[in-house]
C-alpha positions as CSV (number, residue, x, y, z in Angstrom):
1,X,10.1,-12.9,-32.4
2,X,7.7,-14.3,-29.9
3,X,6.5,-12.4,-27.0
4,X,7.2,-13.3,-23.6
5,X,5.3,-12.6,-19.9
6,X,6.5,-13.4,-16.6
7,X,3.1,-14.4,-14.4
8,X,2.2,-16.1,-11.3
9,X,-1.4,-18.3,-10.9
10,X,-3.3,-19.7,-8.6
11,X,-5.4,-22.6,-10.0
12,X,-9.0,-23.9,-8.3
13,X,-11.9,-25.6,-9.1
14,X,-14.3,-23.5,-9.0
15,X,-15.5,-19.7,-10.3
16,X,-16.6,-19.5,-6.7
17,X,-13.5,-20.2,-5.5
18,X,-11.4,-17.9,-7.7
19,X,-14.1,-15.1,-6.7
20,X,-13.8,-15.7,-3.0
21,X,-9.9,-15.5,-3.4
22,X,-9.9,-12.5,-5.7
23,X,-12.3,-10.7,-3.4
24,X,-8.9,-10.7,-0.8
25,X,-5.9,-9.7,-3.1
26,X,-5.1,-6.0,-3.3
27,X,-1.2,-6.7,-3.9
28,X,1.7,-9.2,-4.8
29,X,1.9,-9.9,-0.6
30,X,-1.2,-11.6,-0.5
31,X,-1.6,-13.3,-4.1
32,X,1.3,-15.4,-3.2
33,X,0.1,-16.4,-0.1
34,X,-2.9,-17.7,-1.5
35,X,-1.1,-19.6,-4.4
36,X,0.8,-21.3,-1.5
37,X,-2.3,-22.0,0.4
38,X,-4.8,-22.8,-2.3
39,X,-3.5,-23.2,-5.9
40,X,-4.0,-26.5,-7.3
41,X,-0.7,-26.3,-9.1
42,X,2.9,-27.3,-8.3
43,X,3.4,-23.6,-9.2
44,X,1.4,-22.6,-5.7
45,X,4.3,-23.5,-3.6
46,X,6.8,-20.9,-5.1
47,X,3.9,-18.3,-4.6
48,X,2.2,-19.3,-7.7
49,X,5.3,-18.0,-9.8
50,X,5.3,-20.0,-13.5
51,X,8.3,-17.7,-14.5
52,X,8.5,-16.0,-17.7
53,X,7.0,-17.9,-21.3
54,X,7.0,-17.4,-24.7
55,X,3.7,-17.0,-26.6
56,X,2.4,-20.1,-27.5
57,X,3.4,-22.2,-24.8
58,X,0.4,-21.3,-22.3
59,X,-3.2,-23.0,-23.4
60,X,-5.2,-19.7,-25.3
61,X,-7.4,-18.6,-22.3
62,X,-4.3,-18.3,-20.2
63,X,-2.4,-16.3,-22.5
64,X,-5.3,-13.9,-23.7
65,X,-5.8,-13.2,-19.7
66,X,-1.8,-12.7,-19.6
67,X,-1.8,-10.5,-22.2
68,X,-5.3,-8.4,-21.7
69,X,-4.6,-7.8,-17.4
70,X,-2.5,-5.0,-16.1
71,X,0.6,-5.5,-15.2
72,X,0.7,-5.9,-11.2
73,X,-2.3,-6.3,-11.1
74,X,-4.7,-10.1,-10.5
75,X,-6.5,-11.0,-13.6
76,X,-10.4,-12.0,-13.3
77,X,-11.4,-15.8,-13.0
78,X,-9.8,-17.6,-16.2
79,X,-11.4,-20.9,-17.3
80,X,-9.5,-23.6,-18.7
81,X,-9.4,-27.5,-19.2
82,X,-7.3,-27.6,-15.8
83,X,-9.9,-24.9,-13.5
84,X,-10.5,-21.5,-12.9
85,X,-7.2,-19.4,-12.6
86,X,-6.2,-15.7,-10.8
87,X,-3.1,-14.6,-13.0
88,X,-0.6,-12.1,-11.9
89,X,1.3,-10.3,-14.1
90,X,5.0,-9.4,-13.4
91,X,5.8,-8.0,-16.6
92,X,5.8,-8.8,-20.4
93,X,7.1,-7.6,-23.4
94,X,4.6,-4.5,-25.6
């Protein structure tokens, strides 16, 4: 059976960017406020919030990131083919 993650993002351009964003989140509060203000992604105006996936249906870097952060907690910069992500993870099946 797969596993499956609920996570929020927020997607920008740059490592710098991501950095300068992480620098300000210490909670759930503020990490969707940023989404809303500075993801990249459609996802930014629900706070970021991609719902809950399955294994396999994120690109790798994504999911590694999903699986490897603490849960409530915003991940370190994540590269992929679409920018430099902040994950938060919600919750996801051990």
């Amino acid at each position: 059976m797969a596993k499956k993650a609920h996570a929020s993002h927020i997607l920008v351009p740059s490592k710098a960017d991501a950095l300068n964003i992480m620098r300000n989140i210490t909670n759930l509060k503020e990490f969707q406020r940023y989404a809303t203000k500075a993801s990249k992604c459609p996802s930014g105006r629900k706070g970021g919030d991609l719902g809950s996936f399955k294994s396999g249906q994120m690109v790798p870097a994504f999911e590694k990131a999903v699986w490897d952060t603490d849960i409530g907690t915003c991940s370190e910069p994540v590269r992929t083919q679409f920018g430099f992500h902040l994950i938060w993870v919600h919750s996801r099946d051990e």
